[in-house]
Backbone as numpy.savetxt, mean C-alpha at the origin, in Angstrom:
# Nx Ny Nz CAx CAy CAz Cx Cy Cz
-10.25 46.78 22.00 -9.88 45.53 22.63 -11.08 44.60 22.75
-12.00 45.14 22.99 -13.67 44.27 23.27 -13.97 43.42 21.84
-13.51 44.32 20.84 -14.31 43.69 19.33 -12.96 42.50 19.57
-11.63 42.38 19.67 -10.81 41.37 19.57 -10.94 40.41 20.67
-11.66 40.26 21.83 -12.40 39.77 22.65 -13.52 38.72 22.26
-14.31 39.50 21.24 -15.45 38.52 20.60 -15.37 37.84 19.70
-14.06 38.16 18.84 -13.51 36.77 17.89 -13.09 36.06 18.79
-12.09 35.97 19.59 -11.48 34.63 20.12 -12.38 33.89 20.65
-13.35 34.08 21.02 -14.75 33.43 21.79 -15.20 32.98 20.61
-15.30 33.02 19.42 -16.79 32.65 18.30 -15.87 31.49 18.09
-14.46 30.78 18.00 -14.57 29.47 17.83 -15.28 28.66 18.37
-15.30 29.06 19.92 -15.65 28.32 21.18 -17.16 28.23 20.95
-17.72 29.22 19.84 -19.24 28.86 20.57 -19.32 27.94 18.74
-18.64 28.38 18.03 -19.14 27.39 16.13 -19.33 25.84 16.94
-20.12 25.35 15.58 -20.40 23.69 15.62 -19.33 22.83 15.86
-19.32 21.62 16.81 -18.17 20.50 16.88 -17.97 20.05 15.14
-16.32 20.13 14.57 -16.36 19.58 13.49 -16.86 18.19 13.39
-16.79 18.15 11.98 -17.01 16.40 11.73 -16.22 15.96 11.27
-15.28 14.69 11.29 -14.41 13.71 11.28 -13.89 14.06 9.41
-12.88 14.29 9.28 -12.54 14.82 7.59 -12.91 13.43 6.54
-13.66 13.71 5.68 -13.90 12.52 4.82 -13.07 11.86 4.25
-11.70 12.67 3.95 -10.84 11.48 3.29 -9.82 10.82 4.24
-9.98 11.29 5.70 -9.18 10.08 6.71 -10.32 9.45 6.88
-11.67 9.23 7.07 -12.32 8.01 6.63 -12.16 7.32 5.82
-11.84 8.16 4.77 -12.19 6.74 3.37 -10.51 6.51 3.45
-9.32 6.68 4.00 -8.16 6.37 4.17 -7.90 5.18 5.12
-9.19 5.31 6.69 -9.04 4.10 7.75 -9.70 3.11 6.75
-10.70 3.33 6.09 -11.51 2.62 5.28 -10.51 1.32 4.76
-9.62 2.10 3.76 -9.04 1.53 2.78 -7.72 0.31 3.53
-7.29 1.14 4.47 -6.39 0.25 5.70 -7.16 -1.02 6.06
-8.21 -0.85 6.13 -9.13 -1.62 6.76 -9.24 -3.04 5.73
-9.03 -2.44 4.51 -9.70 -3.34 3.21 -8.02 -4.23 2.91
-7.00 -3.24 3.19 -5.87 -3.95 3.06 -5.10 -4.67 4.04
-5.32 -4.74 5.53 -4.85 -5.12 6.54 -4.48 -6.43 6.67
-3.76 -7.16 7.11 -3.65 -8.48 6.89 -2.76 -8.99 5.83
-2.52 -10.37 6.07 -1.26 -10.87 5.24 -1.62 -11.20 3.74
-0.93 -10.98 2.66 -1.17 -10.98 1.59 0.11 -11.89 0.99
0.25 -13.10 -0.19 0.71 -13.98 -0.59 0.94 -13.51 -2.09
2.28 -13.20 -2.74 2.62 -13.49 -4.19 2.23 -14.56 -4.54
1.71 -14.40 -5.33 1.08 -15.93 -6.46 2.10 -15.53 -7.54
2.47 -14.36 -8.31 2.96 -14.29 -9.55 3.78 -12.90 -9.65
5.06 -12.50 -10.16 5.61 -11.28 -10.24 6.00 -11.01 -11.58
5.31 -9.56 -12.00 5.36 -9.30 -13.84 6.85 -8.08 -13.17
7.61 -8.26 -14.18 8.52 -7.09 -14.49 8.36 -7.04 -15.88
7.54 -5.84 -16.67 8.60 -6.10 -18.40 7.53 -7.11 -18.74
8.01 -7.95 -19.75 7.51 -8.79 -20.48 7.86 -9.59 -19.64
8.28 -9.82 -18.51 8.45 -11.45 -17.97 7.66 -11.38 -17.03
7.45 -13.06 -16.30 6.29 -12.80 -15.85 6.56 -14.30 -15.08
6.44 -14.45 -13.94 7.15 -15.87 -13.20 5.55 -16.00 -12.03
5.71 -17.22 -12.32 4.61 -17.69 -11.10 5.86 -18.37 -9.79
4.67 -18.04 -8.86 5.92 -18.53 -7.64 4.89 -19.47 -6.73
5.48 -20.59 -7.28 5.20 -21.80 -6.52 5.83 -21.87 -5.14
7.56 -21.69 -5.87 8.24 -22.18 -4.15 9.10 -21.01 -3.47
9.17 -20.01 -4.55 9.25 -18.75 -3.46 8.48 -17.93 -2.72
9.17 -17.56 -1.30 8.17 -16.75 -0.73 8.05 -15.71 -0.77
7.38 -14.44 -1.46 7.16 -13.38 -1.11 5.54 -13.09 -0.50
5.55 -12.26 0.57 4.52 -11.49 0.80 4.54 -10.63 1.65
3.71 -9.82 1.83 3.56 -8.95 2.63 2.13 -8.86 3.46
2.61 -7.62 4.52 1.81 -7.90 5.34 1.06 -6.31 6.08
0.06 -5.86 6.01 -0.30 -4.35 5.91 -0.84 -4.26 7.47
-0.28 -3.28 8.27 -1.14 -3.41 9.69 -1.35 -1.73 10.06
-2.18 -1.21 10.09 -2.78 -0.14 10.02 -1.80 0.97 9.11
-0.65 1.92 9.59 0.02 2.58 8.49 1.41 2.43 8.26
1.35 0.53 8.38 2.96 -0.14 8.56 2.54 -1.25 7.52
3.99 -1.24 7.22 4.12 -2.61 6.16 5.34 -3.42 6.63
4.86 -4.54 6.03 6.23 -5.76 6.50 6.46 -6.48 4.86
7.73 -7.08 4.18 7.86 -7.58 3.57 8.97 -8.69 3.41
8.69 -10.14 2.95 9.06 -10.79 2.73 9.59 -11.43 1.90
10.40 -11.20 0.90 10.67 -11.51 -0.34 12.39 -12.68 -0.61
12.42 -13.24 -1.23 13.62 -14.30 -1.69 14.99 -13.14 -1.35
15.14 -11.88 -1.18 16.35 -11.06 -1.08 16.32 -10.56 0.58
15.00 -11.26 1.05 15.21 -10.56 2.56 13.85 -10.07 2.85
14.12 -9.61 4.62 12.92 -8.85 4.92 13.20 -7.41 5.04
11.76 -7.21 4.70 11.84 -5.16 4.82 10.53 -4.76 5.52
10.46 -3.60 5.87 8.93 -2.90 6.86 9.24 -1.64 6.66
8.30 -1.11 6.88 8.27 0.64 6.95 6.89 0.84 7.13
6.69 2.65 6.89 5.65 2.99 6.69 4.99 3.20 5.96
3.58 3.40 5.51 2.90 3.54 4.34 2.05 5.41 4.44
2.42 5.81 3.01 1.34 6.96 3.14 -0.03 6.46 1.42
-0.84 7.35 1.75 -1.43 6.71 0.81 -2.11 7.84 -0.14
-2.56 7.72 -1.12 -3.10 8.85 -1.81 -3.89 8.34 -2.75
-4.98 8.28 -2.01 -6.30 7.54 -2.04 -7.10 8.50 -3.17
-6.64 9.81 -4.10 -7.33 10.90 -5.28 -6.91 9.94 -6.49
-5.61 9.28 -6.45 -5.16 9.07 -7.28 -6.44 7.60 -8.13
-6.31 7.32 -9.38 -6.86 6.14 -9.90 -5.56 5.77 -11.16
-5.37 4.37 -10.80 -5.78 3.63 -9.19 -4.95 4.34 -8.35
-5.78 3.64 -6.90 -4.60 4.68 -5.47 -2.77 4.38 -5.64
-2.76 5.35 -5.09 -1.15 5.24 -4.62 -0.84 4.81 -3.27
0.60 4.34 -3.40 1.07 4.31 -1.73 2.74 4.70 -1.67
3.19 5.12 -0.99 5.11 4.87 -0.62 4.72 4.11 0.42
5.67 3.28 -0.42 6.20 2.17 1.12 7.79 2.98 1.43
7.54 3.28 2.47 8.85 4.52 2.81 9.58 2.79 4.06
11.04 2.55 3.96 11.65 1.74 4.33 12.44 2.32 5.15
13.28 1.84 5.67 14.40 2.33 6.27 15.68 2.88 5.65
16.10 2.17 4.50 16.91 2.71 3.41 16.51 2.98 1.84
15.26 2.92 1.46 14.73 2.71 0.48 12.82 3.37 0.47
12.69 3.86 -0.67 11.28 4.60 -0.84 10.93 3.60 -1.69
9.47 2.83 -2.00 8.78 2.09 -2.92 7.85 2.98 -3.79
8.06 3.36 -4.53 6.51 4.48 -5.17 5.45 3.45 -5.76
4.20 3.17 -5.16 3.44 2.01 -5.55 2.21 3.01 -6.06
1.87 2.06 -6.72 0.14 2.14 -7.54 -0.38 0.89 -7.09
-1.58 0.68 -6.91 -2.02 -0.71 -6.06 -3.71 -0.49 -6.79
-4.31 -2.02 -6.88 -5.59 -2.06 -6.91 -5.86 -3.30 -6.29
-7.23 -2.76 -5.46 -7.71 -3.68 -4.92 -8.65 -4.52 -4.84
-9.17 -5.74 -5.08 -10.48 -6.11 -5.41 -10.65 -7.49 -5.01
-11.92 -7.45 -4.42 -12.65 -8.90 -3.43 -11.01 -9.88 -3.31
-10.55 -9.87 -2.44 -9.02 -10.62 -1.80 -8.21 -11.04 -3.13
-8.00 -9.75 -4.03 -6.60 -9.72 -5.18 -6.27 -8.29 -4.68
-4.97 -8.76 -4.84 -4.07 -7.53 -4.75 -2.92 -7.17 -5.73
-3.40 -6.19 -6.98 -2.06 -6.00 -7.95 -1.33 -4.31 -7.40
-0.36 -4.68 -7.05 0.80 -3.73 -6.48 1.87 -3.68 -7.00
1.80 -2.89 -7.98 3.13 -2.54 -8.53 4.34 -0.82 -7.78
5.37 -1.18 -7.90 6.24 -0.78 -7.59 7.52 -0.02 -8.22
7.62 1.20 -8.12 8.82 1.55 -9.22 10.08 2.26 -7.70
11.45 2.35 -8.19 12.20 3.15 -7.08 12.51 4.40 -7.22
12.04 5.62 -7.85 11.69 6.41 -8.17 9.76 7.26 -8.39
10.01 8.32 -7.80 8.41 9.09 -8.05 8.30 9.42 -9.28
9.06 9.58 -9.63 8.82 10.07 -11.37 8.87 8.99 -12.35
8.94 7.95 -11.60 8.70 7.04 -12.80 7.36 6.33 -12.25
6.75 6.20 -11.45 5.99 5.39 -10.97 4.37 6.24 -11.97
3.61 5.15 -12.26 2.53 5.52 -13.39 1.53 4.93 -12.81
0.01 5.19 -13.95 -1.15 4.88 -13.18 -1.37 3.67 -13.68
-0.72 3.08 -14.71 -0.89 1.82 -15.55 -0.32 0.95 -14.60
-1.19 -0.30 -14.55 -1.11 -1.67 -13.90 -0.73 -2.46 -15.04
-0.74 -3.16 -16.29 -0.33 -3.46 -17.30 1.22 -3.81 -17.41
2.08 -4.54 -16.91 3.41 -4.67 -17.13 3.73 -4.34 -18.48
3.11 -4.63 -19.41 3.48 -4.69 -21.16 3.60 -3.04 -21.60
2.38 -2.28 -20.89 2.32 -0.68 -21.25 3.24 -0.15 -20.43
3.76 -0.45 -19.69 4.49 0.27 -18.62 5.98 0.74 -19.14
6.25 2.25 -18.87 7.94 2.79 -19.71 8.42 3.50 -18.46
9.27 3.04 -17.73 9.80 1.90 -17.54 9.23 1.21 -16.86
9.12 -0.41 -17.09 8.61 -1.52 -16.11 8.94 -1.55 -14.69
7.48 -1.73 -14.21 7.80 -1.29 -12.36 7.68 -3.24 -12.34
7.96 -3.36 -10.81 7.94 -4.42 -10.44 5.88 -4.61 -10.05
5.43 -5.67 -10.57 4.25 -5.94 -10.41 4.14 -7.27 -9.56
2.97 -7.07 -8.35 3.05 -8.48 -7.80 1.56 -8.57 -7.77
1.10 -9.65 -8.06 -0.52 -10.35 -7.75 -0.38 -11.12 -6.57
-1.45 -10.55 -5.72 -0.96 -11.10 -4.71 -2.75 -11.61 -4.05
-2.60 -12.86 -3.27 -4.17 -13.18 -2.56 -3.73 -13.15 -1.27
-4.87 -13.43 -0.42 -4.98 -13.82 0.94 -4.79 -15.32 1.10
-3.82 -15.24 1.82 -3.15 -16.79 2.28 -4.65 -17.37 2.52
-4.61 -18.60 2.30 -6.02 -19.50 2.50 -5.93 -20.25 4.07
-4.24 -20.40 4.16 -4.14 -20.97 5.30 -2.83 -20.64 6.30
-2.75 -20.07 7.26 -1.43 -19.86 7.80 -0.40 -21.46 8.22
-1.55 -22.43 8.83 -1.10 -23.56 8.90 0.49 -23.68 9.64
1.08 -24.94 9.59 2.35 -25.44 10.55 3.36 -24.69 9.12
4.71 -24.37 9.80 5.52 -24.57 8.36 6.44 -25.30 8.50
6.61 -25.87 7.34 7.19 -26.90 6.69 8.47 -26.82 6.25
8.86 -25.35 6.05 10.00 -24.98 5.16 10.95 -24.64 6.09
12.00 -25.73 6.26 13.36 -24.82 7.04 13.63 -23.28 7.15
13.81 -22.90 6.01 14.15 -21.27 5.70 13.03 -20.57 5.97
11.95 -20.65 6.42 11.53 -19.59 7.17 12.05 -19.52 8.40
């Protein structure tokens, strides 16, 4: 009984851990995406539409998402899988899973989207893509400003 005595004690006396490196580089990445983000342009396929007067965007706030798009609004949660290149994310919804690939760089954001895991790929490329996910380029609003638009 004494020797099973002196294991349960040796946790108590080992070193305080240290904080796991990849939920750092995970708050990290939250950190880099947080905040409201603006469609400039959406590739499906070979097509490819700039959006002047529709609104889509979204909006990332620690491991929640909000979205805004011409069919409605949506939110959920985000998981992320930050091994992958480029990273991954599910935007997990309330009735609906997003399987995303995302890259991120100095305030661009290309986030593509398939509705299925098995189809979702590491290619950002709308043209290489079998089957075409939904792709959005997206910036940081420059200005939140008054709005103007009834329909918001």
């Amino acid at each position: 009984m004494r020797p099973f005595a002196a294991l349960l004690a040796l946790p108590l006396l080992a070193a305080p851990l240290t904080a796991d490196p990849p939920a750092k580089a995970t708050a990290a990445e939250l950190a880099r995406l947080t905040g409201p983000w603006k469609a400039v342009r959406v590739h499906v396929g070979k097509k490819g539409v700039d959006l002047a007067a529709l609104e889509w965007s979204f909006r990332f706030e620690a491991d929640r998402w909000s979205m805004v798009s011409p069919e409605g609004k949506a939110a959920g949660k985000m998981r992320h899988d930050l091994k992958a290149r480029p990273h991954r994310m599910d935007l997990v919804g309330a009735k609906s899973t997003l399987f995303a690939t995302y890259r991120l760089d100095k305030g661009r954001l290309l986030l593509c989207w398939w509705g299925k895991a098995e189809q979702r790929q590491g290619e950002l490329d709308p043209l290489r893509q079998k089957p075409p996910g939904v792709l959005l380029e997206m910036v940081r609003p420059k200005d939140d400003g008054p709005v103007l638009d009834a329909r918001r």
